[in-house]
Every structure is written in structure tokens, then in C-alpha cells.
C-alpha positions in Angstrom: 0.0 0.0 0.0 1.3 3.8 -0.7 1.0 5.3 2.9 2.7 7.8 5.2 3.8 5.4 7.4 4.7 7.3 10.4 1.0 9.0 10.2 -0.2 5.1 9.9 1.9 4.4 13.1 0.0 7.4 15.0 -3.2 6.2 14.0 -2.1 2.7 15.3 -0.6 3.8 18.4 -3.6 5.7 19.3 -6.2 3.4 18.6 -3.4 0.6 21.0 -2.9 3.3 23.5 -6.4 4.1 24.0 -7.4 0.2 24.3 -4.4 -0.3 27.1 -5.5 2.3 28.9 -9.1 1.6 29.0 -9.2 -2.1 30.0 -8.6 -3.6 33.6 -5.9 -5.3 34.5 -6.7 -8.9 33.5 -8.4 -7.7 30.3 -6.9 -8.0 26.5 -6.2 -6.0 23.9 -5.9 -7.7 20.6 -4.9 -6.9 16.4 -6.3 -8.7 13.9 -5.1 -8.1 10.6 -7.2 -9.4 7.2 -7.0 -8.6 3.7 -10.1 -8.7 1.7 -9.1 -8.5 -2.0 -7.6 -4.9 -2.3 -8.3 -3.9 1.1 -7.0 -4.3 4.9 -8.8 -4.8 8.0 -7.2 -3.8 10.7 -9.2 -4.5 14.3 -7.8 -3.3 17.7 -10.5 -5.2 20.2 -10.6 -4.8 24.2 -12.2 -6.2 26.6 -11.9 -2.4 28.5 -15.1 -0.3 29.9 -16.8 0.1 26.7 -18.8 2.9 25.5 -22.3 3.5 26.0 -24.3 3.6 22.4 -25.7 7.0 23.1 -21.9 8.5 22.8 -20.5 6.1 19.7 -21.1 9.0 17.3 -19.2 11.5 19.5 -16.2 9.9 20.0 -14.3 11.4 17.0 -15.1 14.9 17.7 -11.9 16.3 18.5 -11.6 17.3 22.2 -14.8 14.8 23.7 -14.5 12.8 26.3 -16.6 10.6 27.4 -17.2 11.0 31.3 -16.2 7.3 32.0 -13.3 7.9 30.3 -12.7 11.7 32.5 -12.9 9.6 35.7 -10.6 6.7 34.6 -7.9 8.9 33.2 -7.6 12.0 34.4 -4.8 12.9 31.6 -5.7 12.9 27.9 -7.1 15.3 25.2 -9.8 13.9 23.7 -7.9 14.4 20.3 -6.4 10.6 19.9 -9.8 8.9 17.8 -11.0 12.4 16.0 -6.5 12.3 14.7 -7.0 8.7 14.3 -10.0 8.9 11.8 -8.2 11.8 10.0 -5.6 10.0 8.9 -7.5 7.1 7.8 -9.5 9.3 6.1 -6.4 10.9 4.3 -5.3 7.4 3.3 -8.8 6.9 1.2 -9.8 4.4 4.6 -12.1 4.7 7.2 -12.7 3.8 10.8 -15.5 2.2 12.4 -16.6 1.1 15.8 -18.6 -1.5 17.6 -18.7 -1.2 21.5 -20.6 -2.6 24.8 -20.2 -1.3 28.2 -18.7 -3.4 30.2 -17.9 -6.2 28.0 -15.2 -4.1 25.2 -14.7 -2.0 22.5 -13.4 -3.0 18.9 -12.2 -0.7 15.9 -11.9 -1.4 13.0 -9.4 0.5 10.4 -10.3 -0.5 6.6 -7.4 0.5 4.1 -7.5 0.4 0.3 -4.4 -1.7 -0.7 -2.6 -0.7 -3.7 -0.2 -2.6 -5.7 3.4 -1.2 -6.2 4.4 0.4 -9.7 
């Protein structure tokens, strides 16, 4: 794939660093990679908190925080998922999410592959 790859670690890195920080000791965080014809599928699951339905489509505004998240770390912007999705986004991808409270939270990153000239 043509890609920026530092700007594809950030997005990485935040999507990891938000999952570590948001499950319990005891929990998981996993990355599952798949490749579906020309494109990637990149999942970051956690078995963290979760987030409540009523607050998936806020998340990538830049500077929201959910207030599960304010009491459970007390450091953090609220810029991580909104930079996240912008990348993707400037790499022709997109970034989607599927969450329960309580039970996890998995993202999924889907990239256009492209084949080298």
C-alpha cells in the first residue's frame, strides 16, 4: 500500500494506547489483521469499559471525552480517535466502531491496498 507510514503508526498507536488504557488489568487487547481483495482490515478489540451507544457518534469529535473515560484517566485530550479517523481518512480508509459497556470496544481500520508500480 502507498501510505505515510509514520502517520499510519499514529493512527495505530492511538487506537493501542487508547485500548491499554481503557481495560482492567486482567483484560486483552488484541490486532487482527485481514486482507479482503484490495483492502485491509485492521481491528484493535478490548475487553476495556466500553462505550455507551448513546456517545459512539461523538467519539471522533476532536476534544470529547466521554465522562467514564474523565474519571478513569484524568490525563488525555480527547484528540487521539478524531487524529485517528483523520488519517484514515487521508489514506482513502475509514474507521469504524462496535462497542458494549462493560464487555469491550473494537475498531476497525479498513485500508485500500494498492499494488506497487
Amino acid at each position: 500500500m502507498q501510505a505515510e507510514a509514520a502517520q499510519l503508526r499514529r493512527l495505530f498507536s492511538n487506537l493501542l494506547e487508547n485500548a491499554l488504557q481503557y481495560t482492567p488489568e486482567g483484560g486483552s487487547v488484541s490486532v487482527d489483521l485481514t486482507v479482503q481483495g484490495a483492502i485491509a482490515l485492521v481491528k484493535v478489540v478490548d475487553t476495556g469499559i466500553g462505550i455507551a451507544p448513546d456517545q459512539i457518534s461523538l467519539i471522533f469529535h476532536r476534544f470529547w471525552r466521554a465522562e467514564p473515560a474523565r474519571s478513569h484517566r484524568e490525563t488525555g485530550t480527547g484528540l487521539g480517535l478524531a487524529i485517528a479517523k483523520a488519517i484514515a481518512q487521508t489514506h482513502g480508509g475509514e474507521i469504524t466502531v462496535t462497542s458494549q459497556v462493560g464487555v469491550g470496544t473494537c475498531f476497525t481500520v479498513k485500508l485500500s491496498l494498492s499494488k506497487s508500480s
